[in-house]
Each structure stands twice: as structure tokens, then as C-alpha cells.
N, C-alpha and C positions, 0 to 999 in steps of 0.2 A: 421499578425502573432503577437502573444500579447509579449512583453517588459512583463521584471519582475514587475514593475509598473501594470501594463494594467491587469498579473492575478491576485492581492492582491484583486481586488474587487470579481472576480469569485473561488479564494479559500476560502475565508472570508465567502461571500455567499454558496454556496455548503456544505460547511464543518459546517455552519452555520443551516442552513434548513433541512442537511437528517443525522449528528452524534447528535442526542436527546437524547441520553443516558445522566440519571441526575449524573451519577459514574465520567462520563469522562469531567468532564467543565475543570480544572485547565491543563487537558495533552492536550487538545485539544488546546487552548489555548497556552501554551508553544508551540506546534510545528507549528502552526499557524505564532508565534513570530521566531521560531528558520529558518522556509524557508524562511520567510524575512529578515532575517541578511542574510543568507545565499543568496540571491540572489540581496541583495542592498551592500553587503559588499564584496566581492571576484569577483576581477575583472572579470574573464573569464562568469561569470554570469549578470553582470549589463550592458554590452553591448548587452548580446544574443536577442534573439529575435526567434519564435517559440513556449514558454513554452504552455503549455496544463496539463488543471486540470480533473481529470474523477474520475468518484464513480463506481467501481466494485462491483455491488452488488451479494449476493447469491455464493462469491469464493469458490470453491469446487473441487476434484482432476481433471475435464474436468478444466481445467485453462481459464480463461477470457482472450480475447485477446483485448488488451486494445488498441496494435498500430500495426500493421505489417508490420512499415517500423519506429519503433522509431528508435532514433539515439541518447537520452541520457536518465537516469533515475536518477532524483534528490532526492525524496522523496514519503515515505508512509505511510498515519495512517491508524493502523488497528483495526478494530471495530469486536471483540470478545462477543460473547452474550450464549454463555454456560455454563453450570456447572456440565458436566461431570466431569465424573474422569479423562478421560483421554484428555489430554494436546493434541494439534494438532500443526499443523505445516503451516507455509504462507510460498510460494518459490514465489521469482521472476526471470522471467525466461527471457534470451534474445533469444525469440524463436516466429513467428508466428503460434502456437500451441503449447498444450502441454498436459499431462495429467501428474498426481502425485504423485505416492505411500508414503506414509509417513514411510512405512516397509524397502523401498528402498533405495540406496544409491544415494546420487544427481547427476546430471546431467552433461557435462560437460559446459552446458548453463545455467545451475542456477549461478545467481548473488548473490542472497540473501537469508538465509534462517531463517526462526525466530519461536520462539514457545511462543506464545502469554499465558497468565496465563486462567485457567481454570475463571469462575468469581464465586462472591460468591453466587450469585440467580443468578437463570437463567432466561433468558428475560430482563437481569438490564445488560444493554451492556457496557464493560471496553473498553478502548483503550490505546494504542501502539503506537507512531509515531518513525518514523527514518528518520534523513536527511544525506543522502550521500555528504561527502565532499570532496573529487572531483568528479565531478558528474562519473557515469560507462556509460562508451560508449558500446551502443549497436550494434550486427551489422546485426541482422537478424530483430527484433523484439524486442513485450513487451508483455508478459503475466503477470499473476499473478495464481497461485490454492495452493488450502490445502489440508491434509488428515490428519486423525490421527496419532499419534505418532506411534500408533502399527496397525494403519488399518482400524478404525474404522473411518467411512466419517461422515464429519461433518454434521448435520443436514441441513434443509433447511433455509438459511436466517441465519445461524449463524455466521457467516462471512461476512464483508463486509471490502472491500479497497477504500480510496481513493488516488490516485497516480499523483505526479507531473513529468513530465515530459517534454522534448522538441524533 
């Protein structure tokens, strides 16, 4: 089970090789920098042991189930590559399934919910990271899905997560 140590090379790498978006170097970067303070600094983290890095591609309201048996959720960058009008929505859910209206009201299993900015060309992918501090204890699961703000589902591949976890 990888030590905070042990995932810096498979977040670095991962987040390295599949976020190519030329928008997003300096936020990638930053949150890259921010889960390792975050995980070499706060004690309850630099002892754990567990952590797991995964890329959610193609997120969409059938929600990805990323663990269905996590047990914490630390972090997630999100890779936005539209430029509709209209704004969508990323939930993370403590759920082994889920599906996810964006019209709808959240869940009482949503942990997180966030509205990523429209980009300004589309196909030129932005990103979003968040790091939770203290991490949210899960107790079913890990998903992740989107939908529009008013409904409208995100296209294909417009979306993608990569989520840290243990």
C-alpha cells in the first residue's frame, strides 16, 4: 500500500502524461505542489499508508465509480474541455454508484460539489484542483459524475477527474 512518499512519483507521472492541456501548466502544477504539503505536512497523512491516484476519464451523470469500498477522499483535478454556454457541474459522491442530475437537488451522499468555468475554445482543456483538508471519510464508496447546470449532459470526453484517494 503506497506511503504519501511512494504516490508523488504515480501522481506526478499520471497527471503528467494524460492533463496536456497547454491552459492548464501553472494549476496543475500548483495542486500537484498543494497534495504534497498536504500529505508530507499534516500529521494524520504522512503516517497513512493506502493513498491511490486514478484518472476518471469521460465523467458524465452515470458517475464513475472510482472505489467501492474507499474509506477517505483527499483530492481532485478537474479537466474541463468545453465551451458551451452552459456551466456543468462535478459531484463527488460517497456512493458505490450513482447517477446525477445537474437540475436536481444533491444527494444526501454527495461530498462535494463544484462548477468548473465554461473554457474559452473548446477542445483547449482548463483545470480546477481541490485539496480537502481534512481528508472526508467515506463510508460506502467513491464516485465521481456531472451534468449540466440546467440539464444538458456533458458531451463525450469533456470531462475528466483525476482523484487522490486512500
Amino acid at each position: 500500500m503506497p506511503s504519501p512518499s511512494a504516490i508523488f512519483p504515480v501522481l506526478e507521472g499520471l497527471v503528467g502524461t494524460t492533463a496536456t492541456g497547454s491552459a492548464g501548466g501553472q494549476e496543475i502544477g500548483a495542486w500537484v505542489r498543494m497534495c504534497k504539503v498536504a500529505l508530507t505536512e499534516i500529521q494524520a497523512f504522512r503516517d497513512a499508508t493506502g493513498f491511490l491516484f486514478v484518472l476518471a476519464d469521460d465523467v458524465d451523470q452515470t458517475a464513475n465509480v472510482i472505489d467501492a469500498a474507499g474509506t477517505f477522499f483527499n483530492a481532485i483535478l478537474i479537466e474541463q474541455d468545453a465551451s458551451d454556454a452552459e456551466r456543468d457541474w462535478v459531484v463527488v459522491t460517497d456512493a458505490d454508484s450513482n447517477t446525477f442530475d445537474g437540475t436536481a437537488a444533491l444527494d444526501n451522499d454527495d461530498i462535494l460539489a463544484y462548477q468548473p468555468a465554461a473554457t474559452a475554445t473548446n477542445d483547449t482543456p482548463e483545470y480546477a484542483g481541490i485539496v480537502v483538508v481534512p481528508q472526508i471519510v467515506l463510508g460506502t464508496g467513491l464516485s465521481v459524475g456531472a451534468d449540466g447546470r440546467d440539464g444538458a449532459d456533458p458531451a463525450a470526453d469533456d470531462i475528466r477527474c483525476w482523484i487522490l484517494y486512500r
